[in-house]
C-alpha positions as CSV (number, residue, x, y, z in Angstrom):
1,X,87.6,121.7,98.0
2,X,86.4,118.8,99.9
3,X,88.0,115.6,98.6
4,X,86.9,112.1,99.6
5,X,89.2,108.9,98.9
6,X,87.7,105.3,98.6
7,X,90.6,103.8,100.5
8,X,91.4,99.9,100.0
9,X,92.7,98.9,103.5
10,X,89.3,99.6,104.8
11,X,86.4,99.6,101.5
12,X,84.9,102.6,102.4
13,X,85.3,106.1,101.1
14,X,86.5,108.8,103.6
15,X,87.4,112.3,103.8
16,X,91.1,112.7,102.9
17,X,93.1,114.1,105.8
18,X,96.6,113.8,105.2
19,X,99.3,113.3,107.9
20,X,100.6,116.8,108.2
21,X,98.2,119.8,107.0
22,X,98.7,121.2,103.5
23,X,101.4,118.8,102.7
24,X,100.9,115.0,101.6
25,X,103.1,112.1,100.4
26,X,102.3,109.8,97.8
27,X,104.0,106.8,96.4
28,X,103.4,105.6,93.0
29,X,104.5,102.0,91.9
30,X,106.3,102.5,88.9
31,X,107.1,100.7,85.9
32,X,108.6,97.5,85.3
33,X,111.4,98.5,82.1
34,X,111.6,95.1,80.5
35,X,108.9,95.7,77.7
36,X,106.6,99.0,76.7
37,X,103.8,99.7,78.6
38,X,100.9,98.3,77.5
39,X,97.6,100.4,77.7
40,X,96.4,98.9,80.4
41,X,99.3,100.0,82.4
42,X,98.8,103.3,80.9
43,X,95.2,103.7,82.5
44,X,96.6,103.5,85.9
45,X,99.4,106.3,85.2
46,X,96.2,108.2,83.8
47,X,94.4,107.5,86.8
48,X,97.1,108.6,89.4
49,X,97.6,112.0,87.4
50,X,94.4,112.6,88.0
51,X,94.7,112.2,91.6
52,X,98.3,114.5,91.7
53,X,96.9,117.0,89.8
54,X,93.7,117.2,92.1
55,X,96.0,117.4,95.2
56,X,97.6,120.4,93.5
57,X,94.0,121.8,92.6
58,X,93.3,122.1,96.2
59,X,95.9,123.3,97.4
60,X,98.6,120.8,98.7
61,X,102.1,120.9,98.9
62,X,103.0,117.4,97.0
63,X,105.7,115.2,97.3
64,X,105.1,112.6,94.6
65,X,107.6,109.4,94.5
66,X,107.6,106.7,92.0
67,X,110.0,103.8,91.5
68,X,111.4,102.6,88.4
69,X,111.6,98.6,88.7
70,X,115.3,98.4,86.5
71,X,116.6,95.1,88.6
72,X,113.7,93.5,86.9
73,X,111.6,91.0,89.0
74,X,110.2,86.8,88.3
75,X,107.6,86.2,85.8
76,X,105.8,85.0,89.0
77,X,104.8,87.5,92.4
78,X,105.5,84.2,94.5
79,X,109.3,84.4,93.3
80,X,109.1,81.7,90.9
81,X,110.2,82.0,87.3
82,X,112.5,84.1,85.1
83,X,114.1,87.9,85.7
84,X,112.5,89.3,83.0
85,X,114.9,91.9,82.8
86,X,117.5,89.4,81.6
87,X,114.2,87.3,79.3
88,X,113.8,90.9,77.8
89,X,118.0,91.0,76.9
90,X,118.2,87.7,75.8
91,X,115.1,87.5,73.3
92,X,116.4,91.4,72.1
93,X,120.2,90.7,72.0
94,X,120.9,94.0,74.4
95,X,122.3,93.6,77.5
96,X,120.0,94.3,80.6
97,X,121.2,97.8,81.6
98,X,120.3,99.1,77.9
99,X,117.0,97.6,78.5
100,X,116.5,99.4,81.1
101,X,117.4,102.2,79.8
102,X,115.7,101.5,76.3
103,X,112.3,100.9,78.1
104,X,112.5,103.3,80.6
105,X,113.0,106.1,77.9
106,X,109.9,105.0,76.0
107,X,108.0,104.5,79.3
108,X,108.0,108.5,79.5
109,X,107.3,109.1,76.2
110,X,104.4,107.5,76.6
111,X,103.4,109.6,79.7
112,X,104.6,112.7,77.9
113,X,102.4,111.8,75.2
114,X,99.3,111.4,77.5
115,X,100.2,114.5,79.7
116,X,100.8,112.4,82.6
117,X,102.9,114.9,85.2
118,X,106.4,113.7,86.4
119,X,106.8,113.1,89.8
120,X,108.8,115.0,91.8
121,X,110.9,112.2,92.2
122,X,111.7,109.1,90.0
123,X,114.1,106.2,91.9
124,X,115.8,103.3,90.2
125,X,116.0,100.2,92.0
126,X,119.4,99.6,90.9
127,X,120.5,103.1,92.6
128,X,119.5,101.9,96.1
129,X,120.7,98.5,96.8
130,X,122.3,100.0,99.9
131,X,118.5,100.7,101.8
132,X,117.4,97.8,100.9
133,X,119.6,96.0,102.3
134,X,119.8,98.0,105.2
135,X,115.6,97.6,105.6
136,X,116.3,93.5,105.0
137,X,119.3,94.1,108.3
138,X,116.6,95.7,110.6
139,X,113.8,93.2,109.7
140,X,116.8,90.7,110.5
141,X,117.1,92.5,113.5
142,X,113.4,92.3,114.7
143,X,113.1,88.8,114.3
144,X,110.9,88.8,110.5
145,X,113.2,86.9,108.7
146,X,115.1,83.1,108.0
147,X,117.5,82.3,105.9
148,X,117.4,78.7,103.8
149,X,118.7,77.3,100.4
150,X,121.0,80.6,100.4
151,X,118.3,83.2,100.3
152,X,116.9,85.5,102.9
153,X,112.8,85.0,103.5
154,X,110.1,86.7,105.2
155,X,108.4,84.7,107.5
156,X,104.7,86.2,107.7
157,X,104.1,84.4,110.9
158,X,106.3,87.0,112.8
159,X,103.5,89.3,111.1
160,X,100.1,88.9,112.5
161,X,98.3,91.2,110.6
162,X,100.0,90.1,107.2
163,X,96.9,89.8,104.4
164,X,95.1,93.1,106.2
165,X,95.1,94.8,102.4
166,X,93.5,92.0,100.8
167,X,91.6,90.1,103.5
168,X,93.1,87.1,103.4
169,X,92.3,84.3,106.2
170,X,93.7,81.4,107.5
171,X,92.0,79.5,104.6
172,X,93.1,82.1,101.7
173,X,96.9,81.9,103.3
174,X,97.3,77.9,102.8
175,X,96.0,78.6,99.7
176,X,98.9,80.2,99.0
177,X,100.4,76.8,97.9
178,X,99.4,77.7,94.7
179,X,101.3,80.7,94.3
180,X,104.4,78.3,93.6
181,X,106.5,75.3,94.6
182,X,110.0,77.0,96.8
183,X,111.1,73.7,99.0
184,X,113.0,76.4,101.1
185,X,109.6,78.5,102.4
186,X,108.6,77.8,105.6
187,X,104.9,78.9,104.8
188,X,103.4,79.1,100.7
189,X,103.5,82.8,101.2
190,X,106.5,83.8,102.8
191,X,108.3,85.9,99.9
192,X,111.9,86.1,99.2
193,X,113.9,89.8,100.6
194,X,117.1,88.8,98.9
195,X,118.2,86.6,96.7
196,X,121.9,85.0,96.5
197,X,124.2,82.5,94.0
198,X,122.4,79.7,94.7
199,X,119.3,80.2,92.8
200,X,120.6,82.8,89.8
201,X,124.3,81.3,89.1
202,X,124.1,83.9,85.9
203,X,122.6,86.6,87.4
204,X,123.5,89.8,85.3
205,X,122.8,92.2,88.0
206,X,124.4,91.1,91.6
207,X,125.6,93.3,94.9
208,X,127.5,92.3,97.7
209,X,125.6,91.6,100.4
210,X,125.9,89.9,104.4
211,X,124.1,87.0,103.0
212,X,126.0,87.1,99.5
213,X,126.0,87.9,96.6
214,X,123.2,88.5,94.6
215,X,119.9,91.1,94.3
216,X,116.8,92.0,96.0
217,X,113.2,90.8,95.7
218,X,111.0,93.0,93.5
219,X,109.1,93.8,96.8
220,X,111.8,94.8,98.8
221,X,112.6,98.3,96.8
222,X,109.3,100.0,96.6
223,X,109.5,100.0,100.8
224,X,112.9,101.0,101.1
225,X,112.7,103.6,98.5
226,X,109.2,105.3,99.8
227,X,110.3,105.3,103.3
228,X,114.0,107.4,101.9
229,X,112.0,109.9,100.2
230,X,108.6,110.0,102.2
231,X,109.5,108.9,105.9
232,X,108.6,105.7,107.7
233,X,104.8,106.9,107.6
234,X,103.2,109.2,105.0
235,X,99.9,109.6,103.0
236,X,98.8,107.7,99.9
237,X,100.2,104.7,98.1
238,X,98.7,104.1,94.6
239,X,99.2,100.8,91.7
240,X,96.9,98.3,90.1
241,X,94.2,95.8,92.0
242,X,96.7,93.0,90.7
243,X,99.2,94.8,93.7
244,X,96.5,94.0,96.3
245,X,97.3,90.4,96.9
246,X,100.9,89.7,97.1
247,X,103.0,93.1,95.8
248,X,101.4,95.3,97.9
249,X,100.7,92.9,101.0
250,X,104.1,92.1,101.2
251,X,105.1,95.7,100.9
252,X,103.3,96.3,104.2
253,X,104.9,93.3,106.0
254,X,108.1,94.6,105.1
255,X,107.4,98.2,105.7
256,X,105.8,97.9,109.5
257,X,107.7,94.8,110.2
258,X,111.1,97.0,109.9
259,X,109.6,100.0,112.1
260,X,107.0,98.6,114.1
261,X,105.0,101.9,112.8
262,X,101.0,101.4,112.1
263,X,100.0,102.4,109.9
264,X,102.4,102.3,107.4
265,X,100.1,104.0,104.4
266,X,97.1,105.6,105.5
267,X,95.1,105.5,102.3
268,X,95.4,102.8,99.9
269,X,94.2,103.5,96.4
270,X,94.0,101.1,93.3
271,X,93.0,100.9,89.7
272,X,90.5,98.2,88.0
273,X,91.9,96.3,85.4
274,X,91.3,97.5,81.1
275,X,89.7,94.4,80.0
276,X,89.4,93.3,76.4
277,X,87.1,90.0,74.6
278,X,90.4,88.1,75.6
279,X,90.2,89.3,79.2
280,X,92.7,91.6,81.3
281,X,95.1,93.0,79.4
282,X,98.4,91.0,80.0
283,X,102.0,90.9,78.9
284,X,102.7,87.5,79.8
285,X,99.7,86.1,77.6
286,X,100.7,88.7,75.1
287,X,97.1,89.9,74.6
288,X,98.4,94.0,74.8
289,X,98.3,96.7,72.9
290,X,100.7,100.0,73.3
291,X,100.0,103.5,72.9
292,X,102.2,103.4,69.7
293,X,99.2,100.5,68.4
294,X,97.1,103.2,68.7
295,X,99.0,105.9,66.6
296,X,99.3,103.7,64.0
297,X,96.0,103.4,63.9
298,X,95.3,106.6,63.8
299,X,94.3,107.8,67.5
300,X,96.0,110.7,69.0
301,X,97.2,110.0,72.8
302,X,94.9,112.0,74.4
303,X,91.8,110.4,72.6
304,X,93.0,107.7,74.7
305,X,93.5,109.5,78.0
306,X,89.8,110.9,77.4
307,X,88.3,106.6,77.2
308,X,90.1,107.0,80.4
309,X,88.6,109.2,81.8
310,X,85.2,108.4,80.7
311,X,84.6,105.5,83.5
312,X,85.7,105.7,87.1
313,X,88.9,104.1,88.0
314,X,87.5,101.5,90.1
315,X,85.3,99.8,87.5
316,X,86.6,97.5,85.0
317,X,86.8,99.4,81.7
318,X,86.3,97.6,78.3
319,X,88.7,98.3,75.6
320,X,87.5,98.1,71.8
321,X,88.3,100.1,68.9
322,X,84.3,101.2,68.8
323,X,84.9,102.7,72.4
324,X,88.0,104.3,71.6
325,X,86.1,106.1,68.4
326,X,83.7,107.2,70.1
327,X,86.1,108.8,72.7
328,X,88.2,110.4,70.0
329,X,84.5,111.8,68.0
330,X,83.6,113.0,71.9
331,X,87.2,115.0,72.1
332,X,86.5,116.2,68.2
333,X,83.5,117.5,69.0
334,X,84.7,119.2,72.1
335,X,87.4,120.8,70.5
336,X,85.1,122.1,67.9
337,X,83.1,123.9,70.9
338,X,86.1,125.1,72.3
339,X,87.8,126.3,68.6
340,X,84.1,128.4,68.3
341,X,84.3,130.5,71.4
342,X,85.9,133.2,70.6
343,X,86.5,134.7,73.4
344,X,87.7,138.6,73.8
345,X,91.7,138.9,74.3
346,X,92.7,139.2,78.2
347,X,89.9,136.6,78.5
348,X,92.2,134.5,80.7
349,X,91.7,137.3,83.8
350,X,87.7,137.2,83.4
351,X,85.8,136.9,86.8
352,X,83.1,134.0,87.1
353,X,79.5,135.4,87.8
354,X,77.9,133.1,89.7
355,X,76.6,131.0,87.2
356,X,80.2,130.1,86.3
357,X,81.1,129.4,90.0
358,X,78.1,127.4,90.6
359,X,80.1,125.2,87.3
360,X,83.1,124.9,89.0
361,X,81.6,123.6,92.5
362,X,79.8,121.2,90.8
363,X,82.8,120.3,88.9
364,X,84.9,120.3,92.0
365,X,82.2,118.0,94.0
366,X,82.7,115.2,91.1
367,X,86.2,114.9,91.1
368,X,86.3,115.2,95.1
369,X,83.8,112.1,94.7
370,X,86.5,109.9,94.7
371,X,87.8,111.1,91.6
372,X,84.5,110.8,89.4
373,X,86.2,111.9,86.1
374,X,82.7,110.8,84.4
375,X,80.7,113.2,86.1
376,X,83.3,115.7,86.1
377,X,83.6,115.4,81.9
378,X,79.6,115.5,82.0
379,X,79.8,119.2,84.1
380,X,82.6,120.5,81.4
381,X,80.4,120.2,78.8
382,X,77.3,121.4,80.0
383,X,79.8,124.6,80.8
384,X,81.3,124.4,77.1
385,X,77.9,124.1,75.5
386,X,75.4,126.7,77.8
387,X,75.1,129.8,76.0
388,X,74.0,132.0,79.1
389,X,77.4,132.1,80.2
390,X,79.9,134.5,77.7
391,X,82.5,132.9,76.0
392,X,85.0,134.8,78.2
393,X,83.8,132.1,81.4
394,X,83.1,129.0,79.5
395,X,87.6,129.5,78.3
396,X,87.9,130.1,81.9
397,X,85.4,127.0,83.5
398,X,87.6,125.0,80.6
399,X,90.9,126.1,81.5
400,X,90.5,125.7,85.4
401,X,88.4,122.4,84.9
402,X,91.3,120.8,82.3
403,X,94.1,121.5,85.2
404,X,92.9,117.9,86.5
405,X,91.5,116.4,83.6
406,X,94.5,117.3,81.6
407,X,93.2,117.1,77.5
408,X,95.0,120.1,76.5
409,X,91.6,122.1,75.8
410,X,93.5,125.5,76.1
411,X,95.6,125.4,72.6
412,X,91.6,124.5,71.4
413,X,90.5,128.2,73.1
414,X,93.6,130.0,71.7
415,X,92.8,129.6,68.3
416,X,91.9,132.9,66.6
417,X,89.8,130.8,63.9
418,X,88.0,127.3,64.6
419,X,90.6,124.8,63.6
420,X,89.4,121.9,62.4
421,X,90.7,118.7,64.6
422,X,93.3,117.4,62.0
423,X,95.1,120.2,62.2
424,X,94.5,120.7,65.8
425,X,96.1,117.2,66.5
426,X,99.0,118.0,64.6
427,X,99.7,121.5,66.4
428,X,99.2,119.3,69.8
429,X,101.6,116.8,68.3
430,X,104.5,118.8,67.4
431,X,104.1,120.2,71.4
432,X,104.7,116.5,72.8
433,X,107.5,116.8,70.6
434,X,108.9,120.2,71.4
435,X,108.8,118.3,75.2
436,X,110.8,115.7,73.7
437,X,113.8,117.6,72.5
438,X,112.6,115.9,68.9
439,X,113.3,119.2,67.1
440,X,113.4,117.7,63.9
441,X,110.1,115.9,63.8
442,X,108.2,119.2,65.4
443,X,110.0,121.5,62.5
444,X,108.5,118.8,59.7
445,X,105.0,119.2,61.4
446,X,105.5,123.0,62.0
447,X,106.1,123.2,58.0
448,X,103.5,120.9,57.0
449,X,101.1,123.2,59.5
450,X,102.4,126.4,57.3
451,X,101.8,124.3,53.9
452,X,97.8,124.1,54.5
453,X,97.8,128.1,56.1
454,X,98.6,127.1,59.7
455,X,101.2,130.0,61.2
456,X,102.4,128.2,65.1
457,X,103.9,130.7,67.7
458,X,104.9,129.5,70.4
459,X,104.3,130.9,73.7
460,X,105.4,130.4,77.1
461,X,101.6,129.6,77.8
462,X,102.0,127.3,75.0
463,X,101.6,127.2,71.2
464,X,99.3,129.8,69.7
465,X,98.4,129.9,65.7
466,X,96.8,131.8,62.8
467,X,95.7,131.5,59.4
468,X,97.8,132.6,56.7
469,X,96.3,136.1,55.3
470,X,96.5,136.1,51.3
């Protein structure tokens, strides 16, 4: 399939041709583990699985990296504020490595919950002090750097193409005064590389270093750590708009700065914010909601993952409980299709006539489209719902099409009986929790299943069921 990429550094959408044929690198920023993920975090771990798993779909051979920010970082991008690792231990009474650890463990139960692949490789911060300070000794070396007031700074000037990612000017870069009062910067947005005594005397997490001791800027680790796993140049590099400014930007300073290698990334892809009546969904203003806000209420994780994928991930999404109603009726109702196929056994081997292949194209053209999960929804059910095609094709068109969209529609098709979506949503449930290694919980649902006529199997496909024969 063809697969076309609106990339950031340049605003245009081109035709994805990655650095070395059939094989592409992509970097992921990671979570922050000083609180849960709020949902607006959540859409951009949506949006990126989409991406892997189309990678996959076509063909690729994928080396997916994504950091895990347990050092913590300020409450500010322009290194002013408070760790708020060590905010996070304070307020909880933990210390700050079993908030890492707390938050990082409900970080992927979140994802597991929302069927959100694992990357082939996950790096802590904390476990690779010793390349970033070796990427902070070469940018030493080439000249990027000044120390002052104890810490070690970047000085953009050495940089001329510094604010490339965001198209930032002369004008936008004294404007960078804004970004916070540090009486040691040369320039507003020069950006600490590693921080010393002088400024944390407290400082839970501290490494020796040439310049002392003390840790590194948030920046600093998602370069060193892409570049140990993915090479001093490789494909795509994914996060949030809010990276474009300052994480980001910095990130490419740092990065070609320390190898003199342009370009660093060639395709830059970001998320739009999830926006609610309060405006972008925040931590710091404590306007967020989690996925757990959501159980309680009632939603299953994937009605969630299906709002999602209902708008493109380059346009601001709304979030209200209305939209995410709707979203869970529209998944109801899908499954309901699905549940009512009845498709003959061995239907997973059927053939597409043409008819179904002229489905799958069309499919395949959306999400190559820069990742139109929208139009690609809209092509599923037309599939699901046109009754010139057997049953047989529409399990198949749902199978192959649910690989990237990732709703768990096949447990739907296995059913031997339509299953209403209560019961559905629980058999989905205990899965996530199988995953987990929460036996417990997944035996109580499994009973409760068997208590209103539900029989689970599972499968290494997955779980299968029946009704209860009197």
């Amino acid at each position: 399939m063809e697969l076309r990429l609106f990339n950031t550094m340049g605003r245009i959408q081109e035709p994805f041709v990655p650095r070395e044929a059939g094989k592409v690198g992509m970097y992921t920023c990671g979570p922050t583990v000083y609180n849960y993920a709020h949902i607006g975090n959540l859409r951009t771990y949506i949006f990126e699985d989409v991406l892997r798993r189309t990678l996959l779909h076509a063909g690729y051979r994928l080396v997916h990296v994504m950091n895990v920010t347990d050092v913590g970082h300020l409450t500010s991008d322009g290194d002013e504020g408070e760790d708020k690792v060590i905010k996070a231990a304070r307020e909880r009474g933990m210390s700050v490595w079993e908030i890492a650890e707390f938050f990082t463990k409900a970080f992927f139960e979140d994802t597991d919950k929302l069927n959100i692949q694992r990357p082939e490789i996950v790096c802590k911060a904390t476990e690779h002090i010793p390349e970033m300070i070796d990427l902070v000794k070469r940018l030493e070396e080439r000249g990027h750097t000044y120390l002052a007031g104890g810490n070690v700074y970047y000085d953009i000037s050495t940089f001329p193409r510094y604010g490339e990612l965001a198209r930032l000017d002369e004008q936008d870069l004294r404007a960078g005064a804004r970004v916070g009062v540090d009486a040691h910067k040369r320039s507003p947005r020069d950006f600490v590389l590693w921080f010393t005594r002088s400024k944390f005397e407290h400082q839970a997490m501290v490494w020796d270093s040439p310049w002392g001791k003390g840790y590194p800027g948030w920046h600093l680790e998602c370069s060193a750590m892409s570049m140990k796993y993915l090479g001093e140049q490789f494909d795509i590099h994914c996060g949030g708009v809010d990276h474009i400014p300052v994480h980001h930007t910095n990130e490419i300073a740092q990065s070609e700065g320390a190898t003199g290698r342009h370009p660093w990334v060639r395709y830059w892809l970001h998320a739009e914010f999830l926006v609610m009546d309060s405006g972008k969904m925040s931590k710091s203003k404590g306007n967020f909601l989690t996925l757990s806000s959501l159980e309680e209420e009632g939603f299953h994780p994937l009605d969630y993952r299906y709002f999602c994928l209902g708008a493109h991930y380059r346009s601001q999404l709304f979030f209200s409980w209305e939209a995410l109603e709707a979203a869970r009726n529209a998944r109801r109702n899908l499954i309901e299709h699905l549940s009512g196929l009845h498709p003959r056994e061995g239907w997973e081997q059927t053939p597409l006539s043409e008819r179904g292949e002229a489905y799958k194209r069309e499919f395949e053209e959306a999400i190559g489209d820069d990742l139109s999960t929208p139009r690609a929804l809209a092509v599923l059910w037309r599939a699901v719902k046109d009754e010139d095609l057997p049953p047989e094709e529409r399990a198949v068109l749902t199978v192959t099409m649910d690989r990237i969209l990732g709703l768990s529609l096949a447990e739907a098709i296995a059913s031997d009986d339509a299953l209403e979506p209560e019961l559905l949503e629980l058999v989905q449930r205990r899965e996530a929790l199988r995953k987990q290694r929460d036996f417990a919980e997944a035996d109580r649902i499994r009973d409760e299943l068997a208590r209103r006529g539900i029989i689970v199997e599972d499968t290494p496909q997955g779980p299968r069921w029946k009704r209860k024969t009197t």
